[in-house]
C-alpha positions in Angstrom: -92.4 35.4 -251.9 -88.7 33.9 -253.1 -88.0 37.0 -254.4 -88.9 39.0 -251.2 -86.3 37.0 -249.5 -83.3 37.3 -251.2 -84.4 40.9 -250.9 -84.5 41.3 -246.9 -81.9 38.8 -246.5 -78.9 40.8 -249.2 -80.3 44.0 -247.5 -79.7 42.9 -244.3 -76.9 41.3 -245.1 -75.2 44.5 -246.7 -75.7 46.2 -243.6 -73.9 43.5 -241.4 -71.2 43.6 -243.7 -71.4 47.9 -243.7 -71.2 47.7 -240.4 -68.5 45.2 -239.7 -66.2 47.3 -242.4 -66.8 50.8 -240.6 -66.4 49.6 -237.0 -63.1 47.4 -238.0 -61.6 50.6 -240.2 -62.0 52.1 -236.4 -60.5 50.2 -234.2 -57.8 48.9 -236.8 -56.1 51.8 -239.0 -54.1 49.4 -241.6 -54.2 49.6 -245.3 -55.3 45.9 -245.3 -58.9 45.7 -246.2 -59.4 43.9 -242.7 -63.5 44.7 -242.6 -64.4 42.9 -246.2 -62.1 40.2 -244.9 -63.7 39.4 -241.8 -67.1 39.9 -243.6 -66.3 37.2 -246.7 -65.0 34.5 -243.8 -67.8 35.0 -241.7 -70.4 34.6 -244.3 -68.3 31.3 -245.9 -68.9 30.0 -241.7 -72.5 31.2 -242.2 -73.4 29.3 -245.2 -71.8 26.1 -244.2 -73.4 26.4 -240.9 -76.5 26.9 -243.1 -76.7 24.5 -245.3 -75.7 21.9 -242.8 -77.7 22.6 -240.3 -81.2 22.5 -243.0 -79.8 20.5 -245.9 -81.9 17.7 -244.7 -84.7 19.7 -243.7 -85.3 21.9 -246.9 -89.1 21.0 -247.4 -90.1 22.1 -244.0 -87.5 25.1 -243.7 -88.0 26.4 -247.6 -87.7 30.2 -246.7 -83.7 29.2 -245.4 -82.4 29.2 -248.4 -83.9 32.3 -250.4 -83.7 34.5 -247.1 -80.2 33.3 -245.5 -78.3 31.6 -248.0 -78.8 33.0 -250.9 -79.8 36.8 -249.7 -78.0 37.5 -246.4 -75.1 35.5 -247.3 -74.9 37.1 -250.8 -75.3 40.2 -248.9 -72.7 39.9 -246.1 -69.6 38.4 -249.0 -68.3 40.6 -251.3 -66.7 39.6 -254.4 -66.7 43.0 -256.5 -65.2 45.2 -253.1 -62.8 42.4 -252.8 -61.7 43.3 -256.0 -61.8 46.7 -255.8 -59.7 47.1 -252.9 -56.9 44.7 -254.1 -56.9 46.6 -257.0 -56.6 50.1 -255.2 -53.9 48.1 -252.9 -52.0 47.0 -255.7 -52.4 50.6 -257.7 -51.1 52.2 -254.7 -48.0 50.2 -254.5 -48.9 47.7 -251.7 -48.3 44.8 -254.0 -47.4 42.7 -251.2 -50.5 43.4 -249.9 -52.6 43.1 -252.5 -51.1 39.3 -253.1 -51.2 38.3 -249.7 -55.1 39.7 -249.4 -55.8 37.3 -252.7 -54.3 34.4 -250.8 -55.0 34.7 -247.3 -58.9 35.4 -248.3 -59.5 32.5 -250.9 -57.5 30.1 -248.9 -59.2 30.8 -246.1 -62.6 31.1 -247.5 -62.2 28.0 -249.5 -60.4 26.2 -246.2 -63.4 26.7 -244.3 -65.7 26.0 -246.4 -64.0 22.5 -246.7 -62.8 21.9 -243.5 -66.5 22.3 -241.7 -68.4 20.5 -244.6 -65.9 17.5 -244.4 -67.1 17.2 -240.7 -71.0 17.7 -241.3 
């Protein structure tokens, strides 16, 4: 059933994320990758929302974990289109872009992460 899960969850998850990337590409025409962005930052608030909100409570809430932290959140982040698009940002000559993507997203992403755990 663990399996089935992370399954649902990183499916649904993929879509969020789909959609969040087409509908910010459309209001927003910039070559910063704006959508993936919004999707990683939202899915660090996610998690640590998550896992302090059933940390204490994993026996009785066992399917949060496969379903929302593992699956949707894996789902909704993106490492490898991260990647990809500050690598097509730096092959297209946005350098700047491509170095202020890296910093801006793990700082943030990591700065979150912290900043909310610190006051669970």
């Amino acid at each position: 059933m663990v399996y089935l899960y992370i399954f649902i969850g990183g499916g649904l998850g993929s879509l969020v994320r789909y959609i969040i990337t087409r509908f910010s590409n459309q209001m927003i025409s910039i070559e910063f990758p704006l959508g993936t962005f919004i999707s990683n930052m939202l899915a660090c608030l996610l998690l640590v929302v998550l896992v302090a909100s059933f940390s204490s409570k994993q026996a009785e809430y066992e399917w949060v974990q496969p379903l929302l932290i593992i699956g949707f959140c894996g789902g909704f982040s993106t490492f490898s289109t991260f990647s990809n698009e500050t690598f097509n940002l730096f092959e297209s000559g946005h350098s700047a872009l491509a170095i202020l993507n890296i910093l801006i997203s793990v700082s943030v992403g990591i700065g979150l992460i912290f900043f909310l755990r610190s006051r669970a």
